[in-house]
C-alpha positions in Angstrom: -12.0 6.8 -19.9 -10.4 3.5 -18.7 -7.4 3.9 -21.8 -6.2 7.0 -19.6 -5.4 4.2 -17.0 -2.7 1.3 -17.3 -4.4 -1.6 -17.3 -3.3 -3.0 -14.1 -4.5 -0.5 -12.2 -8.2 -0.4 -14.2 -8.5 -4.5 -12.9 -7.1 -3.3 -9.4 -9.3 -0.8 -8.6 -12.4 -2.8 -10.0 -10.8 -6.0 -8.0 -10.7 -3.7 -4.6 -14.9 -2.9 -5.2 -15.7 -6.6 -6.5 -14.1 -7.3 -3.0 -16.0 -5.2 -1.1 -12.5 -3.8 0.3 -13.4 -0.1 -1.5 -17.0 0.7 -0.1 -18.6 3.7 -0.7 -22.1 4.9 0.2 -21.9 5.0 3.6 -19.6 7.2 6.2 -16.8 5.4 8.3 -14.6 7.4 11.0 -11.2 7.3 10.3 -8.1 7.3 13.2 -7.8 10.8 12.4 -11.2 11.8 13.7 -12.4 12.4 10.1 -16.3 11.2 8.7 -15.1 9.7 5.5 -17.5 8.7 2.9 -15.4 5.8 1.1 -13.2 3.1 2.9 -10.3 1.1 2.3 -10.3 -2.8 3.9 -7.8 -5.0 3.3 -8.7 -7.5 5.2 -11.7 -8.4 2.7 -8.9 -9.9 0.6 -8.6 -13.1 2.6 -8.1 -16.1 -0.2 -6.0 -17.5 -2.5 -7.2 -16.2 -6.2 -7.8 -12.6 -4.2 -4.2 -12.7 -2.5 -2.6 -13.6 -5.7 -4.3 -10.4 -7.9 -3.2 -8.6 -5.0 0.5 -9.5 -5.6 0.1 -9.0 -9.3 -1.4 -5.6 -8.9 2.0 -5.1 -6.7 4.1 -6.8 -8.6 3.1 -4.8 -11.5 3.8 -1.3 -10.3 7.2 -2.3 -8.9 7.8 -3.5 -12.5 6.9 0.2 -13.8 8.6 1.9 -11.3 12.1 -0.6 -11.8 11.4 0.9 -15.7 10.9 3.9 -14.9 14.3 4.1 -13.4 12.5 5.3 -9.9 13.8 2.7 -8.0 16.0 -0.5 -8.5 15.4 -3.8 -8.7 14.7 -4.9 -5.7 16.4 -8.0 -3.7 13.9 -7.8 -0.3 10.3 -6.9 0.8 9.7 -6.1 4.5 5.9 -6.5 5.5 5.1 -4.9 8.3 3.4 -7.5 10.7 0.3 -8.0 10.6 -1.2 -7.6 7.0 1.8 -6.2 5.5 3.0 -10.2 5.5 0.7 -11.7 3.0 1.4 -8.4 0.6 5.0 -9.1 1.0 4.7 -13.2 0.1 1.8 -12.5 -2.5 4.5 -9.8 -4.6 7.1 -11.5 -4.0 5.7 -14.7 -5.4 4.7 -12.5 -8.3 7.6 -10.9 -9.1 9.2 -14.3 -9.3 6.6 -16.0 -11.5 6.1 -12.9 -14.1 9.7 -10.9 -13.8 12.6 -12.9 -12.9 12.6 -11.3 -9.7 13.9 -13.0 -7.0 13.2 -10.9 -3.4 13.6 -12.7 -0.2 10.7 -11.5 2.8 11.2 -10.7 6.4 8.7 -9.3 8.8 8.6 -7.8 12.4 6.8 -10.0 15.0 4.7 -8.1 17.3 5.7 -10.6 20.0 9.4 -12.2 21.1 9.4 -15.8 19.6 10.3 -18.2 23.2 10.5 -21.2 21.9 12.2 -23.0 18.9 14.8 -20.7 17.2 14.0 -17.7 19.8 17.4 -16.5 19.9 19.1 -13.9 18.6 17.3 -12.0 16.0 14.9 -14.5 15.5 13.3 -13.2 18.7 11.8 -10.1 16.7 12.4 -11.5 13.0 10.1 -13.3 11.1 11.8 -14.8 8.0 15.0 -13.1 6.0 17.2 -10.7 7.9 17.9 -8.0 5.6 21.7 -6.9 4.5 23.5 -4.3 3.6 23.4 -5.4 0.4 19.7 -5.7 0.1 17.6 -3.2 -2.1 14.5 -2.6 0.0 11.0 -1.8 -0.1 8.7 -2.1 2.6 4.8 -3.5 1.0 1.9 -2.1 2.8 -2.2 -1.2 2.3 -2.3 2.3 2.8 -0.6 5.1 3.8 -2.1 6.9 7.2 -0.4 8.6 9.6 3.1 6.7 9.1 3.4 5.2 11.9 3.7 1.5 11.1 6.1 3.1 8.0 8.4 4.8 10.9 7.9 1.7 12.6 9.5 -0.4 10.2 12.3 1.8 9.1 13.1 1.7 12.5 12.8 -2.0 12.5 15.0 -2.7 9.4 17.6 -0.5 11.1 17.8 -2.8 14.0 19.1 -5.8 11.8 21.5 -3.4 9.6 22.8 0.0 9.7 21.9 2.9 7.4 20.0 0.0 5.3 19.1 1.2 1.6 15.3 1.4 1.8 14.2 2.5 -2.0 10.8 3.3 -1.1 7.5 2.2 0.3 4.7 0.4 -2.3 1.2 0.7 -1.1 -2.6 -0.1 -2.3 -4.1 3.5 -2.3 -2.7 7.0 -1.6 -5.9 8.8 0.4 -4.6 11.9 -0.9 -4.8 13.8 2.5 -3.6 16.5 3.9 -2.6 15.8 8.0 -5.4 16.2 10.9 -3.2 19.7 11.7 -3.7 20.6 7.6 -0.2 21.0 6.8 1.7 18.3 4.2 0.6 14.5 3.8 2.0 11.9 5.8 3.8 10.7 2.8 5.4 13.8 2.3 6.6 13.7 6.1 7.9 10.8 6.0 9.6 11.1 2.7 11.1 14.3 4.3 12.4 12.8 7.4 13.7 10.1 5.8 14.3 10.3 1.6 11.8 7.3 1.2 9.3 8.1 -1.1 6.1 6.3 -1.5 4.2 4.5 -5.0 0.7 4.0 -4.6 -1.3 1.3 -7.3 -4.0 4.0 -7.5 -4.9 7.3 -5.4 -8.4 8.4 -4.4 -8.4 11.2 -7.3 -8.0 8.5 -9.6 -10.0 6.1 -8.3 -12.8 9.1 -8.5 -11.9 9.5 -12.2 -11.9 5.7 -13.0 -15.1 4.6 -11.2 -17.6 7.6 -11.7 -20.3 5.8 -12.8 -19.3 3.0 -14.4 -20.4 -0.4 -13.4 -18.4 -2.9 -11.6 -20.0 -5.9 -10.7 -23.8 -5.0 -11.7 -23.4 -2.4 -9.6 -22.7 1.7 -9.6 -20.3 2.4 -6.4 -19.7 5.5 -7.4 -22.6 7.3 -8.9 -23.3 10.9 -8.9 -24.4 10.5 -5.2 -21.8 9.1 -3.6 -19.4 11.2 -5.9 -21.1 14.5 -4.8 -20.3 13.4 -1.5 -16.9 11.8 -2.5 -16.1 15.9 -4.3 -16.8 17.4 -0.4 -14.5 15.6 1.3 -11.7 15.9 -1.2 -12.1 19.7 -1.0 -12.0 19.7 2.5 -9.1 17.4 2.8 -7.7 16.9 -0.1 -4.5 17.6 -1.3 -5.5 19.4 -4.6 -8.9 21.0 -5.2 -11.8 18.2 -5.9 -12.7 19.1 -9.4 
């Protein structure tokens, strides 16, 4: 079954359980109110070796989607403060090493900067201040209720106007329809503002890839947890659990 996959994302989604960043097994409440029975943590990917697969598996699908012809090659990566700053440094240090791709990095800070360089836009900026010029994507973990995404849209704008944002690369697409039932956040937000979103891997995949096969010594998705995985996508999914 793995063929059916591209090989990067087979060792992603494999590297997110070996993490213990994809759980299943267990039921976690979500911002939207919802019992889900799988979870998504980033924050389990907290060292070197783990940061830099994390920027490969990145790396990677910006390569295929630069091939594709989906989007051009890009020339800066905003990470949304806080964990979208080590995605954006881990890719871009990746796409540099195993493309030729050279991307400067900027982030938002959460709070003014009052000392040192705190003037100007160095008050709100943290690293490059993206041009007109630039080709931009924003690098985040998932894809929610698209706030942070609007966020940082609105964020780039601030620095330069109409800036050209070619789309938004996250970990894992949840595959959801909204908390009201009507279209995904992603599609909103592509919508409102012609940005589409790339995932590395989305939760039908995942389902596909990991029913039970081992990862680790271990089963995360056996027949179980995928009975319980199937109920979930057919209540909120965005196409019928199969």
């Amino acid at each position: 079954m793995a063929e059916e996959f591209p090989e990067f994302e087979v060792e992603f989604v494999e590297f997110l359980v070996q993490q213990e960043a994809l759980q299943f097994g267990s039921e976690w409440t979500l911002k939207s109110g919802r019992k889900s029975p799988y979870f998504l943590n980033m924050g389990s990917i907290d060292n070197g070796p783990a940061l830099n697969r994390l920027g490969e598996s990145y790396a990677a699908l910006i390569a295929e989607k630069i091939d594709s012809g989906e989007i051009q090659k890009p020339t800066y990566l905003w990470g949304p403060a806080y964990k979208g700053i080590n995605l954006a440094a881990a890719t871009a240090m990746f796409l540099d090493s195993e493309y030729g791709i050279t991307v400067t990095v900027g982030s938002d800070r959460k709070e003014s900067k009052t000392h040192g360089e705190g003037t100007g836009v160095s008050l709100t900026l943290l690293g490059a201040k993206p041009t007109a010029e630039d080709r931009i994507l924003i690098i985040e973990d998932v894809f929610t209720t698209g706030k942070t995404k609007e966020e940082a849209h609105e964020n780039i704008s601030s620095f330069v106007e109409n800036p050209a944002i070619d789309g938004v690369i996250i970990a894992l697409d949840r595959a959801e329809t909204s908390v009201d039932g009507s279209d995904t956040a992603i599609a909103a937000f592509k919508e409102k503002y012609g940005i589409p979103t790339f995932s590395v891997t989305d939760i039908y995949r995942v389902r596909e890839l990991l029913h039970n096969r081992e990862v680790g010594g271990a089963v995360p998705l056996n027949d179980e947890n995928k009975a319980r995985l199937d109920d979930y996508l057919q209540k909120y999914g965005t196409k019928e659990a199969e």
